[in-house]
C-alpha positions as a Markdown table, in Angstrom:
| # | Residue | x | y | z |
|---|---|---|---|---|
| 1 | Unk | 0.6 | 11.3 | -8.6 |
| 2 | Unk | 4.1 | 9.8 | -9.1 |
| 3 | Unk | 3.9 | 7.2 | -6.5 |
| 4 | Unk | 0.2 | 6.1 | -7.8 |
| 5 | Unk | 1.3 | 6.1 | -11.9 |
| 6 | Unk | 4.7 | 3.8 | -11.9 |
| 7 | Unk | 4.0 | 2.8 | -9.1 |
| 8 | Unk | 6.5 | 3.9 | -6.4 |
| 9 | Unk | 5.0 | 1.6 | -3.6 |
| 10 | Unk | 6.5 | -1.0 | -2.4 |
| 11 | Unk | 2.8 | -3.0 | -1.1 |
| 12 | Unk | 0.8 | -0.6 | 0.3 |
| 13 | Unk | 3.5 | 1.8 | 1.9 |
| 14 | Unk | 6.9 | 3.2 | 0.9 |
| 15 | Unk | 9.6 | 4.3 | 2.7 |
| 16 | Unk | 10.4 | 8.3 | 2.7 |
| 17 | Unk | 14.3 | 7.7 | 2.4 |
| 18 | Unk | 13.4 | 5.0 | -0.7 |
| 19 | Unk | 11.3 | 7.6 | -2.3 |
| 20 | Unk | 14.3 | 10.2 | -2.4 |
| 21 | Unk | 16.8 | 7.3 | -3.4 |
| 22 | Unk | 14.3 | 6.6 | -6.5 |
| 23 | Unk | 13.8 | 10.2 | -7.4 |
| 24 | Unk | 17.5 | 10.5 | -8.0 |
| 25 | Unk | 17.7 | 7.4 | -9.8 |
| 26 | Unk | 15.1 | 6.9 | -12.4 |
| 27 | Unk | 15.4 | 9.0 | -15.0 |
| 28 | Unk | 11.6 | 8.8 | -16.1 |
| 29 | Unk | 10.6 | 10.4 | -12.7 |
| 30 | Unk | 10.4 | 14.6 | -12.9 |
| 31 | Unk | 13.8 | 15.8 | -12.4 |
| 32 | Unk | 13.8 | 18.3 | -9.6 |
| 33 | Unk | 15.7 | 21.2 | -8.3 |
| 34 | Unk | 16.9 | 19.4 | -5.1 |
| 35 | Unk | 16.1 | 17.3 | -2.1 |
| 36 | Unk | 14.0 | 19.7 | -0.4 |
| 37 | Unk | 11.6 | 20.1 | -3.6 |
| 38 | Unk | 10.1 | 16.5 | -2.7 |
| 39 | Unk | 10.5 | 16.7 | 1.0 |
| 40 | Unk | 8.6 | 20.1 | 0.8 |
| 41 | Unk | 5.9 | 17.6 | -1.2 |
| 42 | Unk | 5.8 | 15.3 | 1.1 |
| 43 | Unk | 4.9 | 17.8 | 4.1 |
| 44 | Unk | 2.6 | 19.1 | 2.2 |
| 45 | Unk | 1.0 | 15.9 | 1.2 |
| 46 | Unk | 0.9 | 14.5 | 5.0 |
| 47 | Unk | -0.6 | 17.5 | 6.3 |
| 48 | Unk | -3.9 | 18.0 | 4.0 |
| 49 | Unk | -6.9 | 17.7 | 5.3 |
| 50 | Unk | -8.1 | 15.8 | 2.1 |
| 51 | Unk | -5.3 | 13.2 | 2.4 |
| 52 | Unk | -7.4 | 10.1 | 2.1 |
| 53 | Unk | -8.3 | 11.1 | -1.4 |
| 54 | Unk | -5.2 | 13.0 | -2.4 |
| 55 | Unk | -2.0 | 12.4 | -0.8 |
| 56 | Unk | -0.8 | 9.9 | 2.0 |
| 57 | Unk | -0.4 | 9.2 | 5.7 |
| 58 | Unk | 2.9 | 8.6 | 7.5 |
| 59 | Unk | 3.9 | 6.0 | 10.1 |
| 60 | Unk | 7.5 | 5.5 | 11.7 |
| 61 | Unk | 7.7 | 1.7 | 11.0 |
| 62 | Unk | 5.0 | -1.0 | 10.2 |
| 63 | Unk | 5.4 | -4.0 | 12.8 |
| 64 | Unk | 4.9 | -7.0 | 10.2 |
| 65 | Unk | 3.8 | -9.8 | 13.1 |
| 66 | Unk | 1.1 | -7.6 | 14.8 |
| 67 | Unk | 0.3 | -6.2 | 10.8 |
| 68 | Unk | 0.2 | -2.6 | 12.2 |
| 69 | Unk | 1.8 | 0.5 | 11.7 |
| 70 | Unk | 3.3 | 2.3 | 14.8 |
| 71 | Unk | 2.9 | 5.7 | 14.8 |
| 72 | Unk | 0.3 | 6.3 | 12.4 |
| 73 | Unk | -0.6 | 9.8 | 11.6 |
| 74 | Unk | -3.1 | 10.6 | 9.3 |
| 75 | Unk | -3.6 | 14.7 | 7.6 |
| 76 | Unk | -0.9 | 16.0 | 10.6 |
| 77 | Unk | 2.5 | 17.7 | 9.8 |
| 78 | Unk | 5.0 | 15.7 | 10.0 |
| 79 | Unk | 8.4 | 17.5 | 10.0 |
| 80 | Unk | 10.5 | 14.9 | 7.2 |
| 81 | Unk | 14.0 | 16.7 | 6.3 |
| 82 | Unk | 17.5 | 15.5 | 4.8 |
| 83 | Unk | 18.9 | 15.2 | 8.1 |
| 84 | Unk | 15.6 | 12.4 | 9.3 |
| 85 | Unk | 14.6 | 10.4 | 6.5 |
| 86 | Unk | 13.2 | 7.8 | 8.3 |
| 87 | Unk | 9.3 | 7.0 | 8.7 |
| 88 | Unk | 7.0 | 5.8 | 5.9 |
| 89 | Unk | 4.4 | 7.2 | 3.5 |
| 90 | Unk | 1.2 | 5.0 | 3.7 |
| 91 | Unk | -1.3 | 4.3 | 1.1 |
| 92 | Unk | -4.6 | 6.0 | 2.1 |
| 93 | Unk | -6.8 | 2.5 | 2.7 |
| 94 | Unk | -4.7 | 0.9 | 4.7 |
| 95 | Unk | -4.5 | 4.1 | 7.2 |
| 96 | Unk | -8.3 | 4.5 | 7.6 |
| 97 | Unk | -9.0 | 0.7 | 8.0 |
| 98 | Unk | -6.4 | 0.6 | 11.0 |
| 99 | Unk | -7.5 | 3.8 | 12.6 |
| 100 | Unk | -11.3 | 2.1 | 12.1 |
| 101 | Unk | -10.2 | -0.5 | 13.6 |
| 102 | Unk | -8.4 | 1.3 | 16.7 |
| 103 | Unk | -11.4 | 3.6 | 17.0 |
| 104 | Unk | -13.4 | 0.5 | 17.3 |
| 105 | Unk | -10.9 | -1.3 | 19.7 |
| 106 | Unk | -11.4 | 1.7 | 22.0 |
| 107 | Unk | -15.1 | 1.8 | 21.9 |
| 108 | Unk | -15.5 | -1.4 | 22.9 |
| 109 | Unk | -12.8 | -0.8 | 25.7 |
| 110 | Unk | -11.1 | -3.9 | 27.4 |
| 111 | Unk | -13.9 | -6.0 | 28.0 |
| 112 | Unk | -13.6 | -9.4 | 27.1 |
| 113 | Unk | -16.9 | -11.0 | 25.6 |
| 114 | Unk | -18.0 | -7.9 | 23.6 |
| 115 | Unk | -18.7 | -8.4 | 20.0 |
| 116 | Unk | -19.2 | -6.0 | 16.8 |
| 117 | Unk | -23.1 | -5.4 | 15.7 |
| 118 | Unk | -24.3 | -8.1 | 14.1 |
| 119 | Unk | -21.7 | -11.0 | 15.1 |
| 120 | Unk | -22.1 | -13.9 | 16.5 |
| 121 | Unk | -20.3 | -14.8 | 20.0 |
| 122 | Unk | -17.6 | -17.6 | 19.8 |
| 123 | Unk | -16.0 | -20.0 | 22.3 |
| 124 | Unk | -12.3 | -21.4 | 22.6 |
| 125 | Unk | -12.5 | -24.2 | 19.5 |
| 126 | Unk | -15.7 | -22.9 | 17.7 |
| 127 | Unk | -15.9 | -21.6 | 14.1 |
| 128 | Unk | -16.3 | -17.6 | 13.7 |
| 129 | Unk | -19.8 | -17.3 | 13.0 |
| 130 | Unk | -22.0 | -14.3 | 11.4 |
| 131 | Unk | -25.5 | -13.1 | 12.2 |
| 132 | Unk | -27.2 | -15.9 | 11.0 |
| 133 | Unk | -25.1 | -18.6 | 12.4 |
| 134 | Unk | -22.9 | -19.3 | 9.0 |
| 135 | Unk | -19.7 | -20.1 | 9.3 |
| 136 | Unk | -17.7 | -16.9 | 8.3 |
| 137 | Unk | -15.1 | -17.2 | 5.2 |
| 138 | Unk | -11.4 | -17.7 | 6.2 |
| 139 | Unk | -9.9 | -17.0 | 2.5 |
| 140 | Unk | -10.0 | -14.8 | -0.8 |
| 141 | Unk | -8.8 | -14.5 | -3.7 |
| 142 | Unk | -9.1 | -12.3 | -6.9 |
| 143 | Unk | -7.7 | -11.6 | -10.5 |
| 144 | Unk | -7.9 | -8.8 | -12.2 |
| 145 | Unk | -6.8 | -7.3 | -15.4 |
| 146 | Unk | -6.4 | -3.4 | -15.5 |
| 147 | Unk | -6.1 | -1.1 | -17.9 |
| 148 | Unk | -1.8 | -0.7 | -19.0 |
| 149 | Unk | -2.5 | 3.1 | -19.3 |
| 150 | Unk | -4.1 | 3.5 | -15.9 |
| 151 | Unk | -2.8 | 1.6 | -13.6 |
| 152 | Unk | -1.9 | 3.5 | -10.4 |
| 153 | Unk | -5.2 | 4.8 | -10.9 |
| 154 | Unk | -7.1 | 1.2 | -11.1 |
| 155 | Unk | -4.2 | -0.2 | -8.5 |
| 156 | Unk | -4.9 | 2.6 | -6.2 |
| 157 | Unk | -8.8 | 2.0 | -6.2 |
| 158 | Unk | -8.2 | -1.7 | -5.9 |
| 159 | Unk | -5.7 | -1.0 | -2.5 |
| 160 | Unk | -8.6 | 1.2 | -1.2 |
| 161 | Unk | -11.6 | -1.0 | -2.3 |
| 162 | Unk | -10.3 | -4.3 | -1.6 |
| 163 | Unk | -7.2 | -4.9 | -0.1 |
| 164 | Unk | -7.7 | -2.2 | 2.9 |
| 165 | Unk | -10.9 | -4.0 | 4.2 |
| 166 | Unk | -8.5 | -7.4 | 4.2 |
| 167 | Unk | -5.6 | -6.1 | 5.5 |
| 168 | Unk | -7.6 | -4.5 | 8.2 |
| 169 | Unk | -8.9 | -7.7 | 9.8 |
| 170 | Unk | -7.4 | -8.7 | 13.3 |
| 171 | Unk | -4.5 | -11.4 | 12.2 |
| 172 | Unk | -5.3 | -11.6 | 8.2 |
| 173 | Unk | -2.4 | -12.2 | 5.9 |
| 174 | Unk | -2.6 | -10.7 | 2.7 |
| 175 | Unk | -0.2 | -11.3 | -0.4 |
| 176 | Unk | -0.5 | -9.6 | -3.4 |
| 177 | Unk | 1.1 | -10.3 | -6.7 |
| 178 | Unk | 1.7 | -8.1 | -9.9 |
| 179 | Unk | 1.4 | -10.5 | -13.0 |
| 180 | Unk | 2.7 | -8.3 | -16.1 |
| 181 | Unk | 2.5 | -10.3 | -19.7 |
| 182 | Unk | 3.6 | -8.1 | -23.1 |
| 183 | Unk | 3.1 | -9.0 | -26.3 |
| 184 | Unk | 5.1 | -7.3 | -28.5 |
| 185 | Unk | 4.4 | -8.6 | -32.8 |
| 186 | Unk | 7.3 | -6.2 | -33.8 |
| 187 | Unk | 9.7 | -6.8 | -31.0 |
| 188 | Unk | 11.2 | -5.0 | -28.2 |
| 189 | Unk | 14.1 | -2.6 | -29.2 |
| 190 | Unk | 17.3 | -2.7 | -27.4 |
| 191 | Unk | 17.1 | -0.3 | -25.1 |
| 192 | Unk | 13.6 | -1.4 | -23.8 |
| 193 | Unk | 14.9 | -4.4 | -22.9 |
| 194 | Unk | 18.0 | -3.0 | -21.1 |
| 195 | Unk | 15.6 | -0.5 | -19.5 |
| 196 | Unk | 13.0 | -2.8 | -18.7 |
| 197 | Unk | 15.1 | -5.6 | -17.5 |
| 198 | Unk | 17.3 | -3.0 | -15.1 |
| 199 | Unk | 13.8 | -1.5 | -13.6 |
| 200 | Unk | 12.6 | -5.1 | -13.0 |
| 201 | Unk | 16.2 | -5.9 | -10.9 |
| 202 | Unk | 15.8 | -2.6 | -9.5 |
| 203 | Unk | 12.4 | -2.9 | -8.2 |
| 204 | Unk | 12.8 | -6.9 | -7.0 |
| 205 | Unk | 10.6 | -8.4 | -9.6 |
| 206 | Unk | 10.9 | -12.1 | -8.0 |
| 207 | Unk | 11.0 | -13.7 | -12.3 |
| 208 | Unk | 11.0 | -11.5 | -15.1 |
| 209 | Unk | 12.6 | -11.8 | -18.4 |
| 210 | Unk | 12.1 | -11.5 | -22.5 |
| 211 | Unk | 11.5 | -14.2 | -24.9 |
| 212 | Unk | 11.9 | -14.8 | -28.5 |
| 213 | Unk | 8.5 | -16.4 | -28.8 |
């Protein structure tokens, strides 16, 4: 719930050892006992069977030029503890569209000039065709505004909706940006702005800032 409602993620995973370092240093987060109280979430989390709806999946690094996680385990236990904080929690989408797109890789085995139902064949030079011989879209792009009280929750839907089926395709790069405007008629007090401005440094907001007007 707490990585979906600040939001903790940093894209669409989060490292375990950033996690702990953020738990101990926000003071809007739930102040807890120790260490092992969110490690003992985390196992917990990893190893439900329900984890593409409530929790997450873990990997032990994401390999940014293939755009793959290595060791990707999805509803196992994974044993996470103070002394091996390494690894990563994974957003649900992203998971299930690479093990889709493993489980399809393996069904369609090594074989070169196999294609997936309903494609069209290509040859060195040609356009990527569908079905019906049109040439197949090579971008996107979307806006959307989402509701300031329910954002993990609109965010998390978007990751699983949208961005999961993107990322998922062989080679596709996919940047996405937060846009965050406030207006504030009676002004923002002190402490907000301290509070806001630190979070935004904290978190690597690329611009951010408060105006008069």
């Amino acid at each position: 719930m707490e990585l979906d409602k600040i939001p903790l993620w940093r894209g669409q995973h989060v490292a375990v050892k950033q996690v702990v370092e953020d738990f101990a240093r926000y003071l809007y987060l739930p102040r807890l006992r120790n260490t092992g109280v969110l490690l003992d979430a985390m196992r917990e989390g990893l190893r439900l069977l329900t984890w593409s709806q409530d929790s997450f999946a873990f990997a032990d690094s994401f390999d940014e030029q293939a755009g793959r996680y290595r060791g990707l385990r999805c509803g196992q236990m994974v044993n996470v503890t103070e002394d091996n904080l390494s690894g990563l929690l994974v957003q649900p989408g992203p998971a299930e569209a690479q093990r889709a797109a493993e489980s399809a890789g393996a069904s369609e085995g090594t074989n070169g000039g196999t294609v997936a139902a309903g494609a069209a064949p290509t040859t060195a030079g040609s356009k990527p065709t569908n079905g019906n011989g049109q040439t197949q879209p090579k971008r996107f792009y979307g806006t959307v505004s989402l509701d300031p009280t329910r954002v993990g929750r609109d965010a998390g839907r978007i990751a699983d909706e949208v961005i999961a089926h993107l990322a998922g395709l062989m080679g596709s790069d996919v940047k996405v940006t937060l846009e965050i405007e406030a207006k504030i008629p009676n002004g923002a007090p002190d402490g907000v702005v301290r509070t806001v401005t630190e979070n935004s440094r904290t978190l690597k907001f690329t611009s951010y800032g408060f105006e008069d007007e």
